[in-house]
C-alpha positions as a printed NumPy array, in Angstrom:
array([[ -3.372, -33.99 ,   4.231],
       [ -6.043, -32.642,   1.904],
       [ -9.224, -34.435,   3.892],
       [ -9.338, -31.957,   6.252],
       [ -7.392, -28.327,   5.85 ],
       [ -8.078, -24.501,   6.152],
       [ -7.687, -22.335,   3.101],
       [ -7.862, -18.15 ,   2.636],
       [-10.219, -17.798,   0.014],
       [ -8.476, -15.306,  -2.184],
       [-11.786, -12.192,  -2.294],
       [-13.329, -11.769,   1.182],
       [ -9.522, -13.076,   3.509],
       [-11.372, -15.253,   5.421],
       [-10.495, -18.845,   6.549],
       [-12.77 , -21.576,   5.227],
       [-12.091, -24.81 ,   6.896],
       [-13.157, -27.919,   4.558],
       [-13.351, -31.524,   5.721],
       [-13.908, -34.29 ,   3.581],
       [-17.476, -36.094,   3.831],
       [-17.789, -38.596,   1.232],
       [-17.069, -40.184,  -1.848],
       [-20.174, -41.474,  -4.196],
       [-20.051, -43.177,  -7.77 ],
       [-21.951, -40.684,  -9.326],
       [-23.115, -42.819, -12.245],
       [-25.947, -44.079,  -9.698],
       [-26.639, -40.443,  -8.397],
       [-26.313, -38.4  , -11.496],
       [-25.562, -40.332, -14.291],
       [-22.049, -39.09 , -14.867],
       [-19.292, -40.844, -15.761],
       [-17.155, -39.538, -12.246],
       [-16.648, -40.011,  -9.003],
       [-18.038, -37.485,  -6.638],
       [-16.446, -36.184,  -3.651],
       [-18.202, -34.073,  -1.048],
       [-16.312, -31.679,   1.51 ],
       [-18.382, -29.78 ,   4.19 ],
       [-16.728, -25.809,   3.312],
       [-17.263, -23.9  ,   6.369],
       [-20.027, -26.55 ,   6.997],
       [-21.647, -26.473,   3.296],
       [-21.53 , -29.235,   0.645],
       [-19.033, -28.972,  -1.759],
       [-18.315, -31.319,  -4.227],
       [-15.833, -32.011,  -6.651],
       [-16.249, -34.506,  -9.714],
       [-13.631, -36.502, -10.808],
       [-14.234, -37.988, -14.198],
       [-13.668, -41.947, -14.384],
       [-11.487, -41.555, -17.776],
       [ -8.41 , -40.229, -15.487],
       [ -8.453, -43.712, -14.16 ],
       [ -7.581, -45.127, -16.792],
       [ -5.335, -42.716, -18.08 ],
       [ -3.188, -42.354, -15.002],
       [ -2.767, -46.492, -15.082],
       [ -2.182, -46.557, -18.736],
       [  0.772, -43.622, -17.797],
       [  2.104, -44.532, -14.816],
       [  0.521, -48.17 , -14.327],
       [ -0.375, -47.313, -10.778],
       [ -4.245, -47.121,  -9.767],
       [ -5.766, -44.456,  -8.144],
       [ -7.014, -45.265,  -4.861],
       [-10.517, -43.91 ,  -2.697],
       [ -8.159, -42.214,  -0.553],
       [ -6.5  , -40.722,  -3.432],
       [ -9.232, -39.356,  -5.13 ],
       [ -9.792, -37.52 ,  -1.718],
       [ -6.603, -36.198,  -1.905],
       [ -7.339, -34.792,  -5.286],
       [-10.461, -33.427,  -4.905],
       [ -8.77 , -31.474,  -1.248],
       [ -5.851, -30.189,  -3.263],
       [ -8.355, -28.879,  -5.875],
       [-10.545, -27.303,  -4.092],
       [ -8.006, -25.772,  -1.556],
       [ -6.083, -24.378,  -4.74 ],
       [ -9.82 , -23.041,  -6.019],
       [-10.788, -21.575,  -2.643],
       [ -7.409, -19.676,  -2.844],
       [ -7.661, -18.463,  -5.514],
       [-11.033, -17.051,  -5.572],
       [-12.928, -19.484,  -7.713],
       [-16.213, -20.224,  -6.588],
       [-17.207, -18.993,  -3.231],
       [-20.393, -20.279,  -3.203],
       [-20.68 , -23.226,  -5.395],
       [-21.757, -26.581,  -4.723],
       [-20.363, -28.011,  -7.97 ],
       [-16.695, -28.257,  -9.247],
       [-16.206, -30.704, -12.081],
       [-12.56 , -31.477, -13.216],
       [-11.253, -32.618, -16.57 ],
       [ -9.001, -35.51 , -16.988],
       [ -6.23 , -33.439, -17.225],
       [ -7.203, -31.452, -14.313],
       [ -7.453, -34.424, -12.169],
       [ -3.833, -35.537, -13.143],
       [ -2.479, -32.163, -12.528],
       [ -3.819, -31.654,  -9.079],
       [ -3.305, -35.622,  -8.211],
       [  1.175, -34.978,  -9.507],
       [  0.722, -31.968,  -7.008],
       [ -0.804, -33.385,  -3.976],
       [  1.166, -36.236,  -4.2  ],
       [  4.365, -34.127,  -4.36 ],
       [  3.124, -31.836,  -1.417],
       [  2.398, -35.018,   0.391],
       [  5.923, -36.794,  -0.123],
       [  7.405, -33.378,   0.719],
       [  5.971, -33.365,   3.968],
       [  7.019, -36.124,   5.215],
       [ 10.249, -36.188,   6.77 ],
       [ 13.203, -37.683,   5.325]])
C-alpha cells in the first residue's frame, strides 16, 4: 500500500509519486543504529531511518515483530504524511524516533486493514 503511492505535497500542489527502492542496515553504511529505507520521490532518493530500538519496543508491547515489509510500510506512510504536509521537499534524509516509528507503523497498519474488504 505504502511501497508505491502518489502524494500532493502540501506548498507547490503537485503530485510526487514515490516507490520504494530498498531497505539497508544502516549500521554497515552509516553507523547508525536504524534501518534505512530508500524511496525514489519523483525519481530522487529519499530515505527514511527507522531506529532499531522500535524493534524492540513494539515486541516488548505488542509481542509481534516487525517485519522488512513492514518497515516499508512505515517508512511509505511517513513520508506520504511528510510530503503532505509540506515537510521537506527536497530532502534526502528523514530520521524517525521510536515513537515516531510506532505512531506511523499503528496508522499504516490501520489504513491497511481498512482497506481491505470485509
Amino acid at each position: 500500500m505504502f511501497e508505491n503511492f502518489t502524494v500532493t505535497e502540501r506548498w507547490t500542489k503537485k503530485p510526487v509519486h514515490c516507490a520504494y527502492q530498498m531497505l539497508i542496515v544502516a549500521i554497515s553504511t552509516r553507523h547508525a543504529d536504524a534501518i534505512d529505507i530508500k524511496f525514489l520521490a519523483d525519481g530522487k532518493p529519499v530515505w527514511v531511518a527507522l531506529p532499531h530500538p522500535a524493534w524492540v519496543e513494539y515486541k516488548k508491547r505488542t509481542g509481534k515483530l516487525i517485519t522488512d515489509s513492514l518497515a516499508v510500510e512505515i517508512a511509505g506512510h511517513y513520508l506520504r504524511s511528510a510530503l503532505a504536509q509540506g515537510e521537506g521537499l527536497g530532502r534526502e534524509m528523514f530520521s524517525l524516533t521510536v515513537e515516531e516509528t510506532l505512531q506511523h507503523l499503528d496508522a499504516a497498519v490501520a489504513e491497511m486493514q481498512a482497506a481491505v474488504p470485509a
